[in-house]
C-alpha positions as CSV (number, residue, x, y, z in Angstrom):
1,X,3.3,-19.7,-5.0
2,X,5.9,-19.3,-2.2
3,X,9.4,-20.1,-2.3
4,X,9.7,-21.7,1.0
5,X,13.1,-20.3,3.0
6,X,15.7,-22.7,4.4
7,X,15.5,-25.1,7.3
8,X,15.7,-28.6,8.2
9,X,13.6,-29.0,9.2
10,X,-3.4,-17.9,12.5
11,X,-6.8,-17.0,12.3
12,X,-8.6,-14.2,10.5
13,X,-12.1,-13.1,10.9
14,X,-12.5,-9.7,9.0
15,X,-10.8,-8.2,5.7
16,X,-10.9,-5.0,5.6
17,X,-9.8,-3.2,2.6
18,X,-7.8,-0.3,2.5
19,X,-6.3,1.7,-0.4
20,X,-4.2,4.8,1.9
21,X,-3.9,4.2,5.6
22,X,-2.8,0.5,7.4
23,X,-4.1,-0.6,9.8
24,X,-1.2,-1.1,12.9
25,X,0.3,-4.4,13.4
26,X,-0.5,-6.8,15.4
27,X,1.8,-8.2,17.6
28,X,2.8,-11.0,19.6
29,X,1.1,-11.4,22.6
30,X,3.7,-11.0,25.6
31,X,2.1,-13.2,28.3
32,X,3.9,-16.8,29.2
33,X,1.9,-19.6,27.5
34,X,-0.9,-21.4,30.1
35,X,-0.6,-25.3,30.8
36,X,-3.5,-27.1,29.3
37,X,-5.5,-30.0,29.6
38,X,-5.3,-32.6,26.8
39,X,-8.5,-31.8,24.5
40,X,-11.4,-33.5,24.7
41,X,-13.6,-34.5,22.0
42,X,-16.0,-32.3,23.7
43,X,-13.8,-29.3,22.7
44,X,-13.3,-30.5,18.6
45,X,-15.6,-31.1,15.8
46,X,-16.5,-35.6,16.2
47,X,-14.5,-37.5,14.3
48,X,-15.1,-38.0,10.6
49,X,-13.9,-40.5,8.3
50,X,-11.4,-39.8,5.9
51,X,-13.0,-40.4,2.2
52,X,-11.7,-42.8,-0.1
53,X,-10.8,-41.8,-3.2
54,X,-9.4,-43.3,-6.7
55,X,-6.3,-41.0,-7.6
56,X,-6.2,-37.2,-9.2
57,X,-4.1,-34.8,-10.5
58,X,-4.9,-32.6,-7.6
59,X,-2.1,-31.3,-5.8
60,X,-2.1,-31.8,-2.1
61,X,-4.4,-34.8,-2.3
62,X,-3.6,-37.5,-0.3
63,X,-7.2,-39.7,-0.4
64,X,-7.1,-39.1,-4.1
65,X,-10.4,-37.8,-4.3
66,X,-10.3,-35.1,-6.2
67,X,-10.1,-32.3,-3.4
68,X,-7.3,-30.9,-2.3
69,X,-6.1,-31.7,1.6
70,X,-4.0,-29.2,3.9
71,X,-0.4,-30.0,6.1
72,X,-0.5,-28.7,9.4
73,X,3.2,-28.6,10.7
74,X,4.3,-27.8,14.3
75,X,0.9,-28.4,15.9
76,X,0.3,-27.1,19.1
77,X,0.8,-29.2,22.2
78,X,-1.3,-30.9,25.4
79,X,0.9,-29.0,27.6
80,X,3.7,-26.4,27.3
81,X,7.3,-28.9,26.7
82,X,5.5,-31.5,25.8
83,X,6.9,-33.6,22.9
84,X,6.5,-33.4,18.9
85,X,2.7,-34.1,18.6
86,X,3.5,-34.9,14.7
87,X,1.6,-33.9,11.6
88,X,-1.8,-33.2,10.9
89,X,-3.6,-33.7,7.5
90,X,-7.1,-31.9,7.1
91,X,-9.1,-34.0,4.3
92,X,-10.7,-32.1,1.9
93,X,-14.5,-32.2,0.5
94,X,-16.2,-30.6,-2.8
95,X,-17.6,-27.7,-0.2
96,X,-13.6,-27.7,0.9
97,X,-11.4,-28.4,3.7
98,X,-13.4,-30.7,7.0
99,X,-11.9,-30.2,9.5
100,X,-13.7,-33.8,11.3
101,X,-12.0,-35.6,8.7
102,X,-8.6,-35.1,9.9
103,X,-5.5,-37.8,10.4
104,X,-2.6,-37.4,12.9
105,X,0.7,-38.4,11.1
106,X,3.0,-39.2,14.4
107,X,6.8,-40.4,14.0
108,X,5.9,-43.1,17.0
109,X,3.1,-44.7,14.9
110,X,4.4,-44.4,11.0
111,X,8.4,-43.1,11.2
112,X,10.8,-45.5,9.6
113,X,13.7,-46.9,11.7
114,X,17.1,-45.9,11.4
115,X,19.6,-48.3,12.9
116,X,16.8,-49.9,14.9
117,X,15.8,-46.1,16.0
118,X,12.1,-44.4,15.8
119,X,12.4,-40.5,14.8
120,X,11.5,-38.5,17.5
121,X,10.0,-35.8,15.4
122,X,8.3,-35.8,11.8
123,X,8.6,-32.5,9.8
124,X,6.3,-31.3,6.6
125,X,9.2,-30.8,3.6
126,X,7.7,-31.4,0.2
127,X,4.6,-32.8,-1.5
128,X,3.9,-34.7,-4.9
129,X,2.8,-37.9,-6.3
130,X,6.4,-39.9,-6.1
131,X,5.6,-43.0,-7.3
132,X,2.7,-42.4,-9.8
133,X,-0.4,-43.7,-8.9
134,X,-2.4,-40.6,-8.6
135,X,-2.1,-40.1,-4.4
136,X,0.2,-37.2,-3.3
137,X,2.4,-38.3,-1.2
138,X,4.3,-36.5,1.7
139,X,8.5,-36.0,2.1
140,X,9.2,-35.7,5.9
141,X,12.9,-34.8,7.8
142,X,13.4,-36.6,10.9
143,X,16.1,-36.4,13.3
144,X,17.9,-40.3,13.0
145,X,21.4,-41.3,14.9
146,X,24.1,-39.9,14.2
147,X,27.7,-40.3,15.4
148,X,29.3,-37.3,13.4
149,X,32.0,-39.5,11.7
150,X,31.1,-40.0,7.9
151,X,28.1,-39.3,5.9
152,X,25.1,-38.5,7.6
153,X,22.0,-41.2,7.4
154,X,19.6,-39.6,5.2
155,X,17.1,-38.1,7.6
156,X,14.3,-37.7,4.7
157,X,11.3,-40.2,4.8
158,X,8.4,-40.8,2.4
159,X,4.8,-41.2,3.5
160,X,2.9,-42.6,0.6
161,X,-0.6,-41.3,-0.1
162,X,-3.4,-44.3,-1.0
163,X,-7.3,-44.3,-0.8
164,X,-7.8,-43.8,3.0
165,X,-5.0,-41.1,2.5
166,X,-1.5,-41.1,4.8
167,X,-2.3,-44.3,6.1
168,X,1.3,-46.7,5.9
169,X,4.4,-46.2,7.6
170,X,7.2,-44.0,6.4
171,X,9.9,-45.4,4.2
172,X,13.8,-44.0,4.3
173,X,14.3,-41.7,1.2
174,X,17.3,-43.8,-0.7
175,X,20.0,-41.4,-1.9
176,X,22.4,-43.3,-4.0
177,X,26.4,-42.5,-2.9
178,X,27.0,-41.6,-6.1
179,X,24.7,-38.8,-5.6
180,X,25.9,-37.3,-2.8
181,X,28.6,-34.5,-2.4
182,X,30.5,-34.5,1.2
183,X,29.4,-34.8,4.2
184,X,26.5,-32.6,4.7
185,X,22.6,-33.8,5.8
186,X,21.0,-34.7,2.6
187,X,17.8,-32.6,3.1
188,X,15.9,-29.6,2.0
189,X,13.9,-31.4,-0.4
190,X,11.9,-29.6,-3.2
191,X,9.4,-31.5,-5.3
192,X,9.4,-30.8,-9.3
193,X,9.0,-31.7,-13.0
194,X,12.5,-31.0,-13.6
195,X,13.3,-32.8,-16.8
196,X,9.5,-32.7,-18.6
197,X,9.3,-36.6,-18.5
198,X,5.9,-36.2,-17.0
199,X,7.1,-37.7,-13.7
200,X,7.8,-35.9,-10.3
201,X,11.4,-35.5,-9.3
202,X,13.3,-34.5,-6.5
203,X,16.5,-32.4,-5.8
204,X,18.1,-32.6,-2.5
205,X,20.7,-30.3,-0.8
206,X,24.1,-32.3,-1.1
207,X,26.7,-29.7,0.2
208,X,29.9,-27.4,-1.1
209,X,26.8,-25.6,-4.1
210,X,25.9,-28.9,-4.8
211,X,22.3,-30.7,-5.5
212,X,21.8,-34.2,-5.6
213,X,18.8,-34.9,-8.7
214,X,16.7,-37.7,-8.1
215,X,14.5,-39.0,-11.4
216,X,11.5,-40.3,-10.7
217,X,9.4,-42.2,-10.4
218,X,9.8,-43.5,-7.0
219,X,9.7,-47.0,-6.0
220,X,7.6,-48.0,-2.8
221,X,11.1,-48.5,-1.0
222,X,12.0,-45.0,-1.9
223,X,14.1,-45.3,-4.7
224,X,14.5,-43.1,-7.4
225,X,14.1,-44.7,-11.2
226,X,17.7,-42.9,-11.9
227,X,20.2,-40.7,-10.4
228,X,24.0,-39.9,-11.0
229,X,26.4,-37.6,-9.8
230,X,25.7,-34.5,-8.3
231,X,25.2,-31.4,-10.1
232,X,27.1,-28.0,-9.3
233,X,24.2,-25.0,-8.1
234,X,24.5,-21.6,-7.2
235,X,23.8,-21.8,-3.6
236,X,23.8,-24.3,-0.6
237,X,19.7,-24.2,-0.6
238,X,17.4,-25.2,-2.7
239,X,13.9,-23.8,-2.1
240,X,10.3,-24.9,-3.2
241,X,7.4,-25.0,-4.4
242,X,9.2,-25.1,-8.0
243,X,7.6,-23.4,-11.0
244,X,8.0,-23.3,-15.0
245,X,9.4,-20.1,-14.4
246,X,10.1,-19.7,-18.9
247,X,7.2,-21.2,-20.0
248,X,9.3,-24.6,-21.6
249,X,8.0,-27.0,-20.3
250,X,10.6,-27.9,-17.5
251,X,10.1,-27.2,-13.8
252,X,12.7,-24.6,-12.4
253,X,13.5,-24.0,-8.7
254,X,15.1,-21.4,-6.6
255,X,18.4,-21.8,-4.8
256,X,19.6,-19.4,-2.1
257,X,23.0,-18.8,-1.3
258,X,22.4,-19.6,2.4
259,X,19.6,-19.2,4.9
260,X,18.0,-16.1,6.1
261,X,18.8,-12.7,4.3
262,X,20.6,-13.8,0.9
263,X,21.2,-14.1,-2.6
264,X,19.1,-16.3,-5.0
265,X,19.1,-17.5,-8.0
266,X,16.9,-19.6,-10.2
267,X,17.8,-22.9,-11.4
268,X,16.4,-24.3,-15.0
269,X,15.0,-27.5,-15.9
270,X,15.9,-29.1,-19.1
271,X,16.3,-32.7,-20.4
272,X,18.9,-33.4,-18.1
273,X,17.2,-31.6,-14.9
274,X,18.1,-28.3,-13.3
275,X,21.6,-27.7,-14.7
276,X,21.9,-24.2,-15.8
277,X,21.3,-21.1,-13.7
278,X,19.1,-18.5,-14.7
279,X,18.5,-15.3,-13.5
280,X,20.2,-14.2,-10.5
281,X,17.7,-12.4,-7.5
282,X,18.4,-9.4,-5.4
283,X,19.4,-10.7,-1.5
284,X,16.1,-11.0,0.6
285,X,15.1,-13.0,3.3
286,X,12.0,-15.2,1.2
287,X,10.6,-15.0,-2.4
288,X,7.8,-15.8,-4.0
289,X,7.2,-16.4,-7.7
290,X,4.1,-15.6,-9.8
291,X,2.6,-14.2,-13.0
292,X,1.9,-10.7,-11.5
293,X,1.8,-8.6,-14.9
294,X,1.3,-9.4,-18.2
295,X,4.2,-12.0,-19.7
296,X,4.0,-15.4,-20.4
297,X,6.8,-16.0,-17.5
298,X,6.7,-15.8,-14.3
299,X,7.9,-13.3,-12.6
300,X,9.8,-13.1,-8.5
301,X,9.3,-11.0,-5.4
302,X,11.7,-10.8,-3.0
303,X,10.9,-9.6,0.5
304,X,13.1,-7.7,2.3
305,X,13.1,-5.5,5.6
306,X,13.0,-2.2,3.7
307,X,10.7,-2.9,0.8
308,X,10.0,-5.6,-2.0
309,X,12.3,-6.4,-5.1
310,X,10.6,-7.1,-8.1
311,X,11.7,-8.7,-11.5
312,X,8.9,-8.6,-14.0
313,X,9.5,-11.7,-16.5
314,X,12.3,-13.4,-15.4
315,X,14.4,-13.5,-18.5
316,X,14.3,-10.3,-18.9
317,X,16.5,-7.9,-16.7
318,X,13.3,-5.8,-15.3
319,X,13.7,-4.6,-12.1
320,X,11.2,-2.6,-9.6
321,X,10.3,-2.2,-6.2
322,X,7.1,-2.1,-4.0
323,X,6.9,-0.6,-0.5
324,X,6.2,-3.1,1.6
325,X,7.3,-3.8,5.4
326,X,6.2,-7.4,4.8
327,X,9.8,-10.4,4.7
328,X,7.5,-13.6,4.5
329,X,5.2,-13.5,0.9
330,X,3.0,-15.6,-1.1
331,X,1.3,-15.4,-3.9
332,X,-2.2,-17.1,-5.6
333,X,-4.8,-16.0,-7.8
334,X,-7.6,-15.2,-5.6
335,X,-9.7,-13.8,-8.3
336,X,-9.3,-15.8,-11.4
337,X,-8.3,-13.0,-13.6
338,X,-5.0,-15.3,-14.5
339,X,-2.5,-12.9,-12.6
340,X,-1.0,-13.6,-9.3
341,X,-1.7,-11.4,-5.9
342,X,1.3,-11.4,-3.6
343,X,0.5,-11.9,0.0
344,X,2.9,-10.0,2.2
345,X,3.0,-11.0,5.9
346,X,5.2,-10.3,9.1
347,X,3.7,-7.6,11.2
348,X,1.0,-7.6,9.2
349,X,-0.9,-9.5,6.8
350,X,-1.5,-8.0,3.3
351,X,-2.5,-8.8,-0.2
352,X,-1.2,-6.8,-3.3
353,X,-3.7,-7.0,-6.1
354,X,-2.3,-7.6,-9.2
355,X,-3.3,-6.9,-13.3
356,X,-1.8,-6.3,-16.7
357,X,0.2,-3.7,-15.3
358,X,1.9,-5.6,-12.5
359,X,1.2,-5.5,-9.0
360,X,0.1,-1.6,-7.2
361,X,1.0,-0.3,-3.9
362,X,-2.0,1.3,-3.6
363,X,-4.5,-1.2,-4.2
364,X,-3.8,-3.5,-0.8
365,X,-6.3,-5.7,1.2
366,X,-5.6,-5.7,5.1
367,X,-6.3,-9.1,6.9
368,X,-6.7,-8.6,10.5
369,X,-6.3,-11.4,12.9
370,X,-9.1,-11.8,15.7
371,X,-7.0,-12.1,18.7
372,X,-3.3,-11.0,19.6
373,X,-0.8,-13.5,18.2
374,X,1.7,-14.3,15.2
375,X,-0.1,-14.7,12.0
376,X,1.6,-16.6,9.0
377,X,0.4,-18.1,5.9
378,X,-0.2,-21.6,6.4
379,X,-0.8,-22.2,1.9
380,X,-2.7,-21.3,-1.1
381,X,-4.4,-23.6,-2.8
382,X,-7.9,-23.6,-4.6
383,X,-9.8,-26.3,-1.7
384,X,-13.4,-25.7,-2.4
385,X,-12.5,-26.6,-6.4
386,X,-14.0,-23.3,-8.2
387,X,-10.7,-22.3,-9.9
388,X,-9.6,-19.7,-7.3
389,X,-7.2,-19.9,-4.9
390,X,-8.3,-19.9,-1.2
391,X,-6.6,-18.5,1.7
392,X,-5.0,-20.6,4.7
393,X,-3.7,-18.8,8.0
394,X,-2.7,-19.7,11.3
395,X,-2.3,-17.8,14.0
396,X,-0.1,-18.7,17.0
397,X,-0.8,-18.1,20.5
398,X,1.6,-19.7,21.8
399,X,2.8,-23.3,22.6
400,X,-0.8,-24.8,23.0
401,X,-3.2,-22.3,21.7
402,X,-3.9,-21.1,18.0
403,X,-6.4,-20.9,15.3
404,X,-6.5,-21.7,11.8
405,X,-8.9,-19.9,9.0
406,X,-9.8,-20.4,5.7
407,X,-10.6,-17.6,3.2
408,X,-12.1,-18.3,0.0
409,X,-11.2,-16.4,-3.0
410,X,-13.9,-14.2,-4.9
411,X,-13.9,-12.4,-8.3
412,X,-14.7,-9.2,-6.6
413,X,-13.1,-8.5,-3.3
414,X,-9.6,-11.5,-3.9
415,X,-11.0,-13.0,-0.7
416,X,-14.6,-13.3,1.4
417,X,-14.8,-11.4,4.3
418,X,-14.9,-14.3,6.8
419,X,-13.3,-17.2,6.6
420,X,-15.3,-20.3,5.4
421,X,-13.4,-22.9,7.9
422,X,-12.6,-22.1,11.4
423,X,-10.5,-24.9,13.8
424,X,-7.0,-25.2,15.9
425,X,-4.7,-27.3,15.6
426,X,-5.4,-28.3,19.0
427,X,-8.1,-30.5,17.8
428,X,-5.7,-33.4,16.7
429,X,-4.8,-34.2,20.5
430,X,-8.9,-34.7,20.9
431,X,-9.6,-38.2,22.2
């Protein structure tokens, strides 16, 4: 799992495996960005229903049917300029993700008002079941009025998940005053089991190291069941997806010290939420946490320019280092074996396969885009429901080009050779 960096807030067609030589980077491409016209359903697979479903325990399922859905953030646009298009939400089926069944979350149709003002822009934050009922629901930022005297407005909103999936409008996230510190905007939301009541929590970035703990469950106006003063943390940003890093039962989290390039540290959950800091990380510019060897915790990777920082079970003081050019990283179990790969990317896209012994340099799978561009990982996430995680990638092109791909893990190879689902984001402007 990654530990998303700080901020308000690409297709693949071959693996080829390599155990010496990489293959060279693949770089931006350097031409200016074409006008388009808007898409056509012509151009985009017709227009499926979204299915209904009656609540899970999957993560990242919105319908509640059981399979898990994907977030497409920042999707490309009609025409270079052109406004926030919104968010798109790709259902998924028992033979995974559909790209037909698809919903377009806009801030014109479903944002909450904010002194009689729609959000201009929605962003993807966080995702978990809030309020219970077995649809995950969706934590967006938004960009509300602001005056710069006082307190900020909260700029976090809720969609809540329900049969047809993200279907109602937005409600304002409500941050109690006694659970903010100064006068920073309350955002950087990370979802998480932080005090093992069963139900999902949220911290928030409050400001001056401090973190504003929300218990939930969350009512339908978006308030949490509890929350009292804010709690002291080691750093101004609090990253997710958050993790059981020592095995007790508690989620923990990762806070950085600031954005970009920095120090980290992780923050344990106990009876009374994340309170205590844990194990501080070298500086790098993202981590990812996973069970890459053999303990029972998990341990970190930090990604740095020059190479990436290890520590092997977190409570413990272990400390190596893998050669790796890759700053942005992931990690999943592609082949079921119960240890993490790490996925490396930046000028190139690579997966570290992992065993009892940890995670080996030599032992890397190359993903190579089809086209020139910026590949990133889009998410991990098992979406065809065999028990291994499956690979999501985008590749961007550009202001209104790109492509998305889906790799599913395998026991033998981490991931198939061609992606199972091929689409751009494009496709949510069809009409």
């Amino acid at each position: 799992m990654r530990v998303r960096g700080g901020g308000r807030a690409g297709t693949v067609t071959t693996v080829v495996v390599c155990f010496a030589a990489l293959l060279p980077a693949c770089g931006p491409t350097n031409s200016a960005p074409a006008r388009h016209a808007p898409v056509h359903k012509a151009d985009a697979p017709a227009q499926l229903p979204v299915p209904h479903g009656n609540g899970s325990k999957v993560p990242d399922d919105f319908n509640g049917d059981g399979h898990r859905d994907l977030v497409l953030d920042e999707l490309v646009k009609a025409q270079s300029h052109a406004d926030d298009a919104g968010i798109g939400i790709v259902y998924g089926s028992a033979h995974g993700l559909r790209p037909g069944a698809r919903q377009l979350i806009s801030p014109a149709k479903q944002g909450a008002r904010t002194k009689g003002q729609l959000p201009a822009l929605f962003d993807a934050e966080a995702s978990c079941d809030l309020d219970g009922d077995g649809f995950t629901d969706l934590v967006v930022s938004t960009d509300p009025p602001y005056d710069g005297q006082g307190r900020p407005p909260v700029p976090l909103q809720v969609l809540f998940g329900s049969p047809g999936g993200l279907t109602g409008r937005a409600v304002i996230l409500a941050i109690p005053a006694r659970a903010r510190f100064g006068n920073d905007w309350p955002d950087q939301p990370v979802c998480g089991d932080f005090d093992g009541d069963g139900r999902a929590d949220l911290v928030v970035h409050a400001s001056a190291g401090h973190l504003s703990y929300l218990r939930g469950p969350f009512s339908r106006t978006g308030a949490p069941h509890a929350a009292g003063s804010a709690i002291p943390a080691p750093g101004e940003v609090p990253t997710g997806p958050a993790a059981d890093v020592d095995a007790d039962g508690y989620d923990d989290l990762v806070v950085r010290t600031a954005e970009g390039g920095a120090k980290s540290a992780v923050v344990l959950g106990g009876q009374d939420g994340p309170t205590r800091t844990g194990t501080v990380l070298p500086t790098g510019i993202d981590v990812a946490l996973g069970r890459f060897g053999r303990g029972k915790a998990l341990d970190a990777a930090v990604g740095a320019m020059g190479g990436t920082a290890l520590r092997y079970d977190l409570p413990t003081p272990t400390l190596a280092t893998l050669a790796s050019p890759g700053s942005m990283l992931d990690a999943a179990d592609f082949d079921g074996d119960g240890h993490d790969e790490l996925i490396s990317s930046g000028s190139r896209l690579r997966i570290f396969r992992s065993g009892a012994s940890g995670l080996a340099a030599d032992r890397v799978i190359v993903v190579e885009p089809p086209a020139q561009g910026t590949t990133r990982v889009l998410t991990t996430g098992d979406f065809d429901g065999d028990g291994r995680a499956d690979l999501a990638v985008r590749t961007y092109r550009g202001e209104t080009k790109d492509t998305v791909a889906v790799y599913r893990g395998t026991r033998t190879g981490l991931v198939e050779p061609k992606p199972a689902v091929v689409f751009s984001s494009s496709e949510f402007l069809a009409r």
